[in-house]
KOLKE-158819 format. One record per residue (C-alpha): x, y, z; residue number from 1. Coordinates in nm, 4 decimals, padded with zeros to 6 digits. Layout:
! residues N
PT        x        y        z lose
PT        X        Y        Z  NUM
...
This chain:
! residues 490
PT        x        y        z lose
PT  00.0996 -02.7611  00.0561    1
PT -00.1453 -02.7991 -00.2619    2
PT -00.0101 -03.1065 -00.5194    3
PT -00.2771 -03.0547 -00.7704    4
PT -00.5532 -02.8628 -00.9228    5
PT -00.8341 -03.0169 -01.1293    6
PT -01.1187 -02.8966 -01.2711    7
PT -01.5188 -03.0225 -01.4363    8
PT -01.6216 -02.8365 -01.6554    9
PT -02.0034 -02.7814 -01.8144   10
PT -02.1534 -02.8300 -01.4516   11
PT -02.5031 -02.7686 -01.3567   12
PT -02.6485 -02.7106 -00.9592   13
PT -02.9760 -02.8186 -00.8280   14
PT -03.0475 -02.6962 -00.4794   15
PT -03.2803 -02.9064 -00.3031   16
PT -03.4208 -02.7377  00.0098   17
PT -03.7179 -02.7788  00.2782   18
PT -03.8336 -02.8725  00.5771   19
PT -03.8426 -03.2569  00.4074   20
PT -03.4790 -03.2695  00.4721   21
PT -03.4039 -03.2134  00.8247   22
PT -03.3435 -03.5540  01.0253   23
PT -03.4223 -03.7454  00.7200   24
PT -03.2054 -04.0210  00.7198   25
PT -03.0690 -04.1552  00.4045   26
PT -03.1774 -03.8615  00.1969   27
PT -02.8643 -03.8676  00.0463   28
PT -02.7977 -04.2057 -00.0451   29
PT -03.1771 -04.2191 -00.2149   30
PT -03.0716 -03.9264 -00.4577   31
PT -02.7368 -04.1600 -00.5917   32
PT -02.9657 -04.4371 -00.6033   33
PT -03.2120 -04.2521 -00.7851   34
PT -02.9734 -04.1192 -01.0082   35
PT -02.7963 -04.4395 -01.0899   36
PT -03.1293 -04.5748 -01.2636   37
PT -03.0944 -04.2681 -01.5115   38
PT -02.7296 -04.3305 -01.5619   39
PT -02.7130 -03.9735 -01.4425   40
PT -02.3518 -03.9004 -01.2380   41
PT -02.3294 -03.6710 -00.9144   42
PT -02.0004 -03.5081 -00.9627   43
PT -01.9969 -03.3271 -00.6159   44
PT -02.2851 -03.3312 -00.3083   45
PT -02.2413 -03.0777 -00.0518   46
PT -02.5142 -03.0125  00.2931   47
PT -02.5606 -02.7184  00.5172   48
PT -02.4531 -02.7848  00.8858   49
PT -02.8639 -02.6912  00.9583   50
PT -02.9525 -03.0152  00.6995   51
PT -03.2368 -02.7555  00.5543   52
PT -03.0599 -02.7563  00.2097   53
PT -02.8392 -03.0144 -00.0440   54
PT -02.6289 -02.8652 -00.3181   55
PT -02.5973 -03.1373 -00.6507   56
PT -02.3912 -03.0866 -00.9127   57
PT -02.4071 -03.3293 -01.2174   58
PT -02.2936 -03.2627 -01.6012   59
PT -02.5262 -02.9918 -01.7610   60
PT -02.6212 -03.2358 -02.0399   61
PT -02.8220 -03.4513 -01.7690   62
PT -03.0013 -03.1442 -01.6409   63
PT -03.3096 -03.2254 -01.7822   64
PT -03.3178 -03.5546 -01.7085   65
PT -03.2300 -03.4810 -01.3449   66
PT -03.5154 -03.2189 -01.2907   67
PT -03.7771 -03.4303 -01.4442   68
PT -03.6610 -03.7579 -01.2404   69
PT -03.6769 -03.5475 -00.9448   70
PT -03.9764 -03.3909 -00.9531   71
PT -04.1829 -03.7068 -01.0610   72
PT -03.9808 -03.9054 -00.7537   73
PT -04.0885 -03.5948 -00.4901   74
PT -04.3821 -03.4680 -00.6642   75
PT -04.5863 -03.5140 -00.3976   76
PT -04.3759 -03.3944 -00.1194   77
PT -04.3001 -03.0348 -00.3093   78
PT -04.7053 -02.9978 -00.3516   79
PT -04.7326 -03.0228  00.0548   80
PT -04.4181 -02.7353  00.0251   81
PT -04.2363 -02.9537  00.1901   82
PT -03.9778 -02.9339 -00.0602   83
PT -03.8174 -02.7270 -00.3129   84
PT -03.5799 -02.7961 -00.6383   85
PT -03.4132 -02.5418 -00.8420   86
PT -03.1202 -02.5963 -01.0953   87
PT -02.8888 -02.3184 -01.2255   88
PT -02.8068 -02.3833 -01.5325   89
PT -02.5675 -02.1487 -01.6319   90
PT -02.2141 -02.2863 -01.7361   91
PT -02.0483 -02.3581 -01.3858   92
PT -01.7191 -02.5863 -01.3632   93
PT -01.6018 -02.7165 -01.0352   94
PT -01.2344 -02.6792 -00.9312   95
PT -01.0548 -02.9443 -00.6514   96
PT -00.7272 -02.8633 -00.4857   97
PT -00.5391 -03.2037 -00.4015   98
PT -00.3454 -03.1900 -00.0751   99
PT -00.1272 -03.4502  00.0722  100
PT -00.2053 -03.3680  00.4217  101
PT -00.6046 -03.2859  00.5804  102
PT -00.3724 -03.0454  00.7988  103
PT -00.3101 -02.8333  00.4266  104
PT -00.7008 -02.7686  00.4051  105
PT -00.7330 -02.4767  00.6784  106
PT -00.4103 -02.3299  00.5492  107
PT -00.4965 -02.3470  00.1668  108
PT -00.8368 -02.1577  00.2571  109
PT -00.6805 -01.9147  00.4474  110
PT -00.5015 -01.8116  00.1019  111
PT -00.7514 -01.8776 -00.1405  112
PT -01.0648 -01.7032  00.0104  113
PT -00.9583 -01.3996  00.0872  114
PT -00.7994 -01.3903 -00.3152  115
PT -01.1582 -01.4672 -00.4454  116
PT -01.3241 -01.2206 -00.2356  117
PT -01.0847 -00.9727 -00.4175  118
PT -01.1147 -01.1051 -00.7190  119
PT -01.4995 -01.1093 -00.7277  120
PT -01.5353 -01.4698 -00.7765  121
PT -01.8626 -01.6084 -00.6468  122
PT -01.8539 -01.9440 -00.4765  123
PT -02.1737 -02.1546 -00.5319  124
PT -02.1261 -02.4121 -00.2741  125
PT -01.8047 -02.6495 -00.1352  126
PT -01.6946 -02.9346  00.0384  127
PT -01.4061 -03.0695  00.2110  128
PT -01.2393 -03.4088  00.2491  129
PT -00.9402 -03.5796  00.3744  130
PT -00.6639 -03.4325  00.0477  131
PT -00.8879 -03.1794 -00.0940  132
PT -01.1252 -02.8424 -00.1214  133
PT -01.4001 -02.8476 -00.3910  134
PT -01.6151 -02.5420 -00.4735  135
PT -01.8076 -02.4788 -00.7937  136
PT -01.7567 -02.1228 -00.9493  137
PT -01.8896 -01.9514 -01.3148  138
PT -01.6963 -02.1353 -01.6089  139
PT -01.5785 -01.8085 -01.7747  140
PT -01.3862 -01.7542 -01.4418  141
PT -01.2086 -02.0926 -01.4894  142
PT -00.9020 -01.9129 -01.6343  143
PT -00.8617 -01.6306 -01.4034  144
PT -00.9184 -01.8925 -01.0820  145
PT -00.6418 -02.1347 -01.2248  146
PT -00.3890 -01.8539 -01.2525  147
PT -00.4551 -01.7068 -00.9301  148
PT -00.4020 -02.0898 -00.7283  149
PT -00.0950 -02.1234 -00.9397  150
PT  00.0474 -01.7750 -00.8284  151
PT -00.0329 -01.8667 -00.4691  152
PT  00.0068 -02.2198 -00.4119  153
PT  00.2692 -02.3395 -00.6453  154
PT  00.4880 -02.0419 -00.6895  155
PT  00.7684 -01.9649 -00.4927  156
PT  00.7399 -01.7013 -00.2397  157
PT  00.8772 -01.3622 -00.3581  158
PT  00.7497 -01.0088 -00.3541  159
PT  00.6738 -00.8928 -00.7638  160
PT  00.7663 -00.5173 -00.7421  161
PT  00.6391 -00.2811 -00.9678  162
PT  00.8799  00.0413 -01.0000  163
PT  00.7650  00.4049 -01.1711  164
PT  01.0661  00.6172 -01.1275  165
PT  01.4534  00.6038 -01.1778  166
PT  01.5487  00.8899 -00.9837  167
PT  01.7504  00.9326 -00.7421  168
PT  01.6182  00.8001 -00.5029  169
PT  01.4757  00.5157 -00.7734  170
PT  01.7821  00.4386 -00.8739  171
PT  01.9784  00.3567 -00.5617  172
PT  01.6863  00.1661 -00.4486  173
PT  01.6963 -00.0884 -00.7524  174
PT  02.0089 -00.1548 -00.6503  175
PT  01.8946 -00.2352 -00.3323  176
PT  01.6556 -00.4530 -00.4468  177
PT  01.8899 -00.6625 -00.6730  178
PT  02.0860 -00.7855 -00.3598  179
PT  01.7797 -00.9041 -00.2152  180
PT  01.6909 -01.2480 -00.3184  181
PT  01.3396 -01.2492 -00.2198  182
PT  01.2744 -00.9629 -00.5026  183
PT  01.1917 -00.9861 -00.7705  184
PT  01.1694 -00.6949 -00.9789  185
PT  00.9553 -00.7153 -01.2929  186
PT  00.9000 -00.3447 -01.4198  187
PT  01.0844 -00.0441 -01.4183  188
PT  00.9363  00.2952 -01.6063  189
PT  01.0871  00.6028 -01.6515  190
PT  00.8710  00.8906 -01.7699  191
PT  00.9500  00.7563 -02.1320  192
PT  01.0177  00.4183 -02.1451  193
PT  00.9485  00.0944 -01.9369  194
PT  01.1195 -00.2590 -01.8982  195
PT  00.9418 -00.5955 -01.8100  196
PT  00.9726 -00.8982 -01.7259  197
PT  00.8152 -01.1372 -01.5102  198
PT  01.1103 -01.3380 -01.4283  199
PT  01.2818 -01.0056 -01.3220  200
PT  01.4131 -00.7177 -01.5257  201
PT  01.7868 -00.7152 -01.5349  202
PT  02.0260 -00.4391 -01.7010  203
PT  01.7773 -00.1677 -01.7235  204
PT  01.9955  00.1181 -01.7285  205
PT  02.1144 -00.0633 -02.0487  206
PT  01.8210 -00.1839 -02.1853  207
PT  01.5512  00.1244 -02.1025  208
PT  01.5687  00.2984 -02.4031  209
PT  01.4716 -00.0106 -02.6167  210
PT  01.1615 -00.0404 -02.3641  211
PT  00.8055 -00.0008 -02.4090  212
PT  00.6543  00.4124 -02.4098  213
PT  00.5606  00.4803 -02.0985  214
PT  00.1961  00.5295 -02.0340  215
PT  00.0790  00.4909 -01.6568  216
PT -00.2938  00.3451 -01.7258  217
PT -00.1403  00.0707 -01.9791  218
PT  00.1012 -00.0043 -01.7068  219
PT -00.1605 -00.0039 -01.3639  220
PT -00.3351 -00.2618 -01.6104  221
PT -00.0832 -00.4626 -01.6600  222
PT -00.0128 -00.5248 -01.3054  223
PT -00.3585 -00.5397 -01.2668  224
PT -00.3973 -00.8205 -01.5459  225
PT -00.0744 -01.0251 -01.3944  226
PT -00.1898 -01.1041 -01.0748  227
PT  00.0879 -01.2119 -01.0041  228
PT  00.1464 -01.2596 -00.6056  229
PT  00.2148 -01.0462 -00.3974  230
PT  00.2373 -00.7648 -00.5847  231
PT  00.3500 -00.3955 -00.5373  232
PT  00.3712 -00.0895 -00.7106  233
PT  00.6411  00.1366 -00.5722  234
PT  00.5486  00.4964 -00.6425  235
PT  00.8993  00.6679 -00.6894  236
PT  00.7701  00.9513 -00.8859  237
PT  00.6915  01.3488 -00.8017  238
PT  00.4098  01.3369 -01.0676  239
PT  00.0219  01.3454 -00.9284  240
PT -00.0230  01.1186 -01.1958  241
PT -00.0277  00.7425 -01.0523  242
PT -00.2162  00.8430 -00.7321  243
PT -00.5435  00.8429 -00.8681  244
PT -00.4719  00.4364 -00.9261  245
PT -00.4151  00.3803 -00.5760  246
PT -00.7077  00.2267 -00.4688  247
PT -00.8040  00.0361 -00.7952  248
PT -00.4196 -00.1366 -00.7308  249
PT -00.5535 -00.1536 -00.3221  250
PT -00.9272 -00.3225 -00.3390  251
PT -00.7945 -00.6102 -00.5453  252
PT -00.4973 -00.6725 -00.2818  253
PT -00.1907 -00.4935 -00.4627  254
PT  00.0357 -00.3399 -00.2230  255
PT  00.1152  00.0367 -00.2502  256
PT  00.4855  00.1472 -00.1287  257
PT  00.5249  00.5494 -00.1903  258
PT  00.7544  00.8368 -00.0968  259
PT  00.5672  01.0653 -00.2755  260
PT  00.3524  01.2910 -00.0557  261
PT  00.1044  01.4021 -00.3584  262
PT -00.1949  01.1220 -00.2783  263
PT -00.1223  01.2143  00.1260  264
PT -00.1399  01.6303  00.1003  265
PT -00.4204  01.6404 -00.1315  266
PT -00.7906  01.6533 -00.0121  267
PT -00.8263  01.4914  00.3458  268
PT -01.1051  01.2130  00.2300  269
PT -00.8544  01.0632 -00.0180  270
PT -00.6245  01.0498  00.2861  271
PT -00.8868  00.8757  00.4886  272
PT -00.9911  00.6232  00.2602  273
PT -00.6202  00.5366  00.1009  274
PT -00.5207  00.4719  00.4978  275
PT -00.8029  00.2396  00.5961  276
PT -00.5781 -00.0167  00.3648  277
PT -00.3393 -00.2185  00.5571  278
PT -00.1157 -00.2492  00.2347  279
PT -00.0857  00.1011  00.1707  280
PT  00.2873  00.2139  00.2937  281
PT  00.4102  00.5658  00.3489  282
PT  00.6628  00.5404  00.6044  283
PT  00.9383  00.7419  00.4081  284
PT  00.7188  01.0498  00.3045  285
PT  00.7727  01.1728  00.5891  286
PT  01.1115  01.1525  00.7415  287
PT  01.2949  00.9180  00.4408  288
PT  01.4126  00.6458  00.6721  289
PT  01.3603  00.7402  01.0063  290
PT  01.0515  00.5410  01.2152  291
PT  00.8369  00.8769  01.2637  292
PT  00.5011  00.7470  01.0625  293
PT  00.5600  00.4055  01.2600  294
PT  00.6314  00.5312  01.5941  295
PT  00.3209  00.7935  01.5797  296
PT  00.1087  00.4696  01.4509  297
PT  00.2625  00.2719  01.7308  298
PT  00.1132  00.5921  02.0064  299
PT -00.1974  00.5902  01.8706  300
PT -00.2528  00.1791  01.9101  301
PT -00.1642  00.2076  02.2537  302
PT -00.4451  00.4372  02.3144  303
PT -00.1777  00.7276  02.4243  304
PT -00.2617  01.0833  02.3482  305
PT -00.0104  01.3260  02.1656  306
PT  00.0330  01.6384  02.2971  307
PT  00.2877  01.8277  02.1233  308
PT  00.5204  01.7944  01.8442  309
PT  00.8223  01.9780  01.7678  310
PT  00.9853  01.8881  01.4253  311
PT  01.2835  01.9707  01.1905  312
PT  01.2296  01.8249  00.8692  313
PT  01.3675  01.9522  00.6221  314
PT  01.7356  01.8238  00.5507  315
PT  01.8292  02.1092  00.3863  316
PT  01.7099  02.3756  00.6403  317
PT  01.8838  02.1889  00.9024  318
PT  02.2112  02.1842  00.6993  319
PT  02.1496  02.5854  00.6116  320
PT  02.1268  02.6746  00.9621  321
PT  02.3965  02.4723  01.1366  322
PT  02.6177  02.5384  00.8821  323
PT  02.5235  02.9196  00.8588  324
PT  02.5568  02.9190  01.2908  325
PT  02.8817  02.7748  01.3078  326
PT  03.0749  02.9046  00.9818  327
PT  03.1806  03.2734  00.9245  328
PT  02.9809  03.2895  00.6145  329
PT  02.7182  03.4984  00.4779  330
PT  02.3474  03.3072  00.4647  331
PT  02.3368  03.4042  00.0830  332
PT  02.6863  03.2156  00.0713  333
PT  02.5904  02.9375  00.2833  334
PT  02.2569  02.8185  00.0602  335
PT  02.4929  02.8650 -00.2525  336
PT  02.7235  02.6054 -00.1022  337
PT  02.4006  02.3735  00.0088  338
PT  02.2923  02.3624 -00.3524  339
PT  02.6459  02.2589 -00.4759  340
PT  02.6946  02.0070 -00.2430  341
PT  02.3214  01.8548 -00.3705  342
PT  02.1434  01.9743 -00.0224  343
PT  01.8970  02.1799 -00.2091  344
PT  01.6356  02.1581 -00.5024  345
PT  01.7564  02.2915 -00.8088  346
PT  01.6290  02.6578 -00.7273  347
PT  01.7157  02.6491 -00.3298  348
PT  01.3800  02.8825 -00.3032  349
PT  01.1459  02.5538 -00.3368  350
PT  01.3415  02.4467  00.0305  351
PT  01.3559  02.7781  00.2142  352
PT  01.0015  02.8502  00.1593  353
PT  00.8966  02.5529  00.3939  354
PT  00.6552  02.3955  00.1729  355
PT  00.7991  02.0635  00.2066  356
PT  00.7472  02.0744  00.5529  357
PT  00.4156  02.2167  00.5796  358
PT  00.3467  01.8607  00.3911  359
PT  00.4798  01.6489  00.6205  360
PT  00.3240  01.8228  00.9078  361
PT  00.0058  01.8027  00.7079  362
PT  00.0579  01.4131  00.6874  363
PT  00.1727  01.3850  01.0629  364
PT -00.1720  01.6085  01.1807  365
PT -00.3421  01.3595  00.9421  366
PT -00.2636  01.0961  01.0346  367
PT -00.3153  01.1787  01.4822  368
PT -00.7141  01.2527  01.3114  369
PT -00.6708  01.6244  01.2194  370
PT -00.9218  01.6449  00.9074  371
PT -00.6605  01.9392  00.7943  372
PT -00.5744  02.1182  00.4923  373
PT -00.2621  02.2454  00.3787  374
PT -00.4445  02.6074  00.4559  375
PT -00.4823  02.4701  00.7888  376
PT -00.1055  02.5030  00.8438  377
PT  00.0347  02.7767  00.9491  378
PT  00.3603  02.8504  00.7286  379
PT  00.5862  03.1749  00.8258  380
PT  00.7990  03.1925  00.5609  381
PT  01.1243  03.4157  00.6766  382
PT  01.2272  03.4592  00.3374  383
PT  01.1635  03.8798  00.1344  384
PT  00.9218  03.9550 -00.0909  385
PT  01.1790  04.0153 -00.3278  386
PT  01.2952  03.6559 -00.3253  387
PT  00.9771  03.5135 -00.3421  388
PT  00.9217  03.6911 -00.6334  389
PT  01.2404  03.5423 -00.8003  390
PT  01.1001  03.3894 -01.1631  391
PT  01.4397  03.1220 -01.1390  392
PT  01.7127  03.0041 -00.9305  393
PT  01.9549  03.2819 -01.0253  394
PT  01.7827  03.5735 -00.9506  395
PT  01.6600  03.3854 -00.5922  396
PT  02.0034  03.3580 -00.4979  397
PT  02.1178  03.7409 -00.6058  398
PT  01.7622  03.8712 -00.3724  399
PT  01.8987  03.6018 -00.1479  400
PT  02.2145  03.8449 -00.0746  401
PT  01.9803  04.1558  00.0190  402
PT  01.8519  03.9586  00.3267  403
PT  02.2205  03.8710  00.4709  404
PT  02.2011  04.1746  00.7205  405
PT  01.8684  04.1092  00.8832  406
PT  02.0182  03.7431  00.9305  407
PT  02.3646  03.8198  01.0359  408
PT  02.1379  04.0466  01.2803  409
PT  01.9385  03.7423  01.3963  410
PT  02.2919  03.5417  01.4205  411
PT  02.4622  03.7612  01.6531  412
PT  02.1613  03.7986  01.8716  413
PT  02.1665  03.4048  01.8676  414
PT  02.5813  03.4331  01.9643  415
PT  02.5172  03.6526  02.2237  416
PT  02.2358  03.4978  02.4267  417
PT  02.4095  03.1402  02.3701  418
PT  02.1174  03.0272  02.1239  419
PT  02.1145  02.8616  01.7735  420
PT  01.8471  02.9485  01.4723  421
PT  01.6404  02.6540  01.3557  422
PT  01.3571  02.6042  01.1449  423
PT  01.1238  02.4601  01.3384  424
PT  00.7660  02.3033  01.2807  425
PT  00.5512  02.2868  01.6044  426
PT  00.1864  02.1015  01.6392  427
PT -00.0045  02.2213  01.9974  428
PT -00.3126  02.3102  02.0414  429
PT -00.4666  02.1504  01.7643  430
PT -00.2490  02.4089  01.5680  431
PT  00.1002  02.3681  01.3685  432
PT  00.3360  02.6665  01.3309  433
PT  00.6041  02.6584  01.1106  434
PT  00.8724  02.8839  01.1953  435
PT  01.2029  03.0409  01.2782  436
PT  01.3102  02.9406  01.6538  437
PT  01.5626  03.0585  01.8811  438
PT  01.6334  02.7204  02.1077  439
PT  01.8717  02.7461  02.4060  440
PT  02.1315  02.5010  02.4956  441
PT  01.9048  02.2572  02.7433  442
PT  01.6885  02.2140  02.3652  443
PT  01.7612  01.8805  02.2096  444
PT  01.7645  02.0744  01.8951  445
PT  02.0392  02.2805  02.0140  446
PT  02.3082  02.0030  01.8868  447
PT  02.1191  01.8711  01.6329  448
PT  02.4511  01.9240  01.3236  449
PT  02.4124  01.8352  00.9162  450
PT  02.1295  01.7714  00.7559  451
PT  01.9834  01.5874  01.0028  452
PT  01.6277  01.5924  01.0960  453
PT  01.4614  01.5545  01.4417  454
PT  01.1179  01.5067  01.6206  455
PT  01.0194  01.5255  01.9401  456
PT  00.6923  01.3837  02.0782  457
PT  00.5296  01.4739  02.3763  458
PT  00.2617  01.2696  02.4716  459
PT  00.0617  01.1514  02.8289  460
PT  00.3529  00.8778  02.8555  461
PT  00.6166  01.0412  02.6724  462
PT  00.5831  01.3672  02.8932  463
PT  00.8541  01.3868  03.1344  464
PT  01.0869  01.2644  02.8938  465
PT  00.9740  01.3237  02.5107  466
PT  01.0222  01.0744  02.2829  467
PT  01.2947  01.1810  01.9812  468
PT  01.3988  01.0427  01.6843  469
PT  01.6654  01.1818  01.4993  470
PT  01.8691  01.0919  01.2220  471
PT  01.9400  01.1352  00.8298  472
PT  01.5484  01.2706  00.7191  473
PT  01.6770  01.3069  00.3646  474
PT  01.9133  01.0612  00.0765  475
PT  01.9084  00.8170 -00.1408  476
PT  02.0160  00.5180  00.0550  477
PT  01.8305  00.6313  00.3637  478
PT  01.5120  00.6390  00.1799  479
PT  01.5602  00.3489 -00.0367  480
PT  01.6142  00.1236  00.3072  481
PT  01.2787  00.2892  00.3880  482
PT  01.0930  00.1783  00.1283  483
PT  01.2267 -00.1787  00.1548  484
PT  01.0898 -00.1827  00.4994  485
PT  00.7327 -00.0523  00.4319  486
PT  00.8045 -00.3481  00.0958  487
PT  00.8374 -00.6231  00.3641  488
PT  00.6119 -00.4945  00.6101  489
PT  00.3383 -00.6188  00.3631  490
């Protein structure tokens, strides 16, 4: 597209503007000729469609010169205030972009303005011709312009990811990544240490601990500082730590990719403004991999109206409950076995209180224009006082056996009457209730097995016949594919 990129530097302006100008034939050609006498050289002439105004720019050691020549030459036109001359003088440098083609021009300004504009470079005036775009700009921004157009216009296309977080989930999507040629990854932190590289960090499980300490405002900087393009910071972290940097990464065009709900279940206005940004993704804070932040995005552009919700999302209630309905076990024994097989947090009382899901509710009601609160959300946790008041995971799960009656109670009520337990979140009314919920067989819930997860939207024209989504709502690889979606949906 763009061969070449030049650049004068030590360039002042004059603007020459009035009523002299318009349908003045020749103007132009007078000032070279003028000029020409004083051995003074126009580097770059530019006019305004209207013909009211003429940019110059000439070498700032013939500014002088060039003022007094022109004001002796039109000293008599600028007392009738017919005309006006003014120079800026400040160190400017003008910057061409050599194409082979005129048809490059409209493309090559369709990537370069929009940079400057985030960038905060001024433009002083341009012009166009046949194989190139000229615009003058402030000299100290020479450097920072030059790196940008080489990012952009000479660089091969790939997306520069920026990864905080080896997790799980972290983890498994760096691998990902590295089978995916049009990645290239060029940090990875840990909460200690970080790697990078700009061609792309390779062996960092091997490498990490001779990394750089970790410190997430020297790192946002550095991204910052690269610019390299397109560029994005993958939030893989549970801290509320990196959130705050959002936007700063956002206003200068750095996309944000994020499963962490912390930035989207704090206070509402944060939500507001972080979502007004188009390359802000958060697909898999809700429901890891499955399309539910999409598809509700997807109702809303189409000008349909939701009218209910009814949601299970939490993996590892799902898995408790089918489990617990179709086994001979007691609940006690059947969220010891979901914390074995890695369905539960550490301390299985962080899942069964439902706070996980009273945050993605609180994103969903968000997100349909609900300027809610967690408070807002009303969570009925079905769990004793006694466990709640377990200080660690051991003593949760001993409490945990005091409340197998009352559910082996609500189990065989369930047999009898041909129903199945589920933990249920429901938005109507402009309300959300998070609950236990006895669904019959007709109930698409009523199958639902695993860990799966499941919504069901009810809308004006997805009333008869709800749209659902179901599918894996927690994992590694799940999530992971998420995030490489919301990656390339920047």
């Amino acid at each position: 597209m763009a061969t070449a990129v030049s650049t004068i530097e030590k360039i002042s302006v004059i603007k020459i503007f009035g009523e002299y100008l318009i349908g003045n034939i020749g103007f132009s050609g007078k000032l070279f000729s003028i000029f020409s006498k004083q051995n003074i050289n126009i580097t770059m002439i530019s006019q305004s469609s209207s013909e009211y105004s003429i940019y110059l720019a000439i070498y700032q050691k013939d500014y002088s010169n060039a003022m007094n020549t022109l004001n002796q030459y039109y000293e008599k036109i600028i007392k009738r205030k017919l005309l006006t001359i003014t120079c800026n003088i400040d160190n400017k440098s003008i910057i061409s972009i050599v194409t082979p083609s005129q048809k490059n021009i409209l493309a090559i300004s369709n990537i370069i303005y929009p940079l400057f504009k985030m960038n905060n470079i001024d433009i002083y005036t341009q012009t166009y011709s046949d194989n190139n775009i000229s615009f003058i700009v402030k000299r100290n921004k020479i450097n920072k312009i030059l790196t940008i157009l080489h990012n952009h216009l000479f660089l091969k296309s790939k997306k520069n990811l920026f990864i905080i977080g080896t997790g799980v989930i972290g983890n498994e999507l760096i691998k990902q990544l590295n089978k995916i040629d049009s990645c290239n990854i060029v940090l990875i932190a840990n909460s200690k240490k970080y790697l990078m590289d700009i061609t792309g960090v390779k062996d960092y499980e091997t490498n990490i601990q001779n990394g750089n300490e970790t410190n997430i405002e020297n790192i946002i900087n550095t991204v910052i500082n690269l610019n390299l393009p397109d560029s994005i910071l993958i939030d893989c972290t549970s801290s509320e730590s990196i959130y705050p940097y959002y936007k700063d990464l956002l206003d200068i065009n750095i996309g944000v990719v994020t499963p962490n709900k912390k930035a989207n279940t704090t206070n509402y206005t944060l939500f507001e403004e972080l979502s007004k940004y188009k390359n802000y993704k958060y697909e898999t804070t809700v429901g890891a991999g499955l399309p539910i932040i999409h598809t509700i995005k997807n109702i809303i552009h189409s000008h349909d109206s939701v009218l209910k919700i009814e949601a299970i999302l939490s993996g590892s209630l799902s898995y408790i409950f089918s489990y617990f309905m179709n086994n001979n076990e007691t609940f006690s024994n059947v969220v010891k076995k979901a914390r074995e097989l890695g369905f539960t947090e550490p301390n299985p009382l962080d899942d069964l209180i439902g706070a996980d899901v009273a945050r993605k509710m609180l994103i969903i009601t968000r997100l349909l224009g609900f300027k809610y609160e967690i408070n807002d959300i009303q969570n009925d946790v079905f769990l004793s006082e006694k466990c709640l008041s377990a200080k660690n995971s051991e003593d949760f799960l001993q409490y945990l056996e005091t409340m197998n009656n009352d559910m082996n109670e609500k189990k065989t009520y369930a047999i009898q009457n041909s129903l199945k337990i589920k933990h249920v979140a429901v938005l109507q009314d402009n309300k959300v209730h998070i609950k236990i919920l006895y669904v019959n067989e007709q109930h698409p819930f009523y199958n639902l097995q695993g860990s799966d997860n499941m919504i069901i939207i009810t809308s004006n024209f997805y009333n008869n016949n709800p749209l659902i989504i179901r599918g894996p709502g927690a994992g590694a690889q799940v999530t992971a594919c998420g995030i490489i979606s919301d990656i390339f949906s920047i």
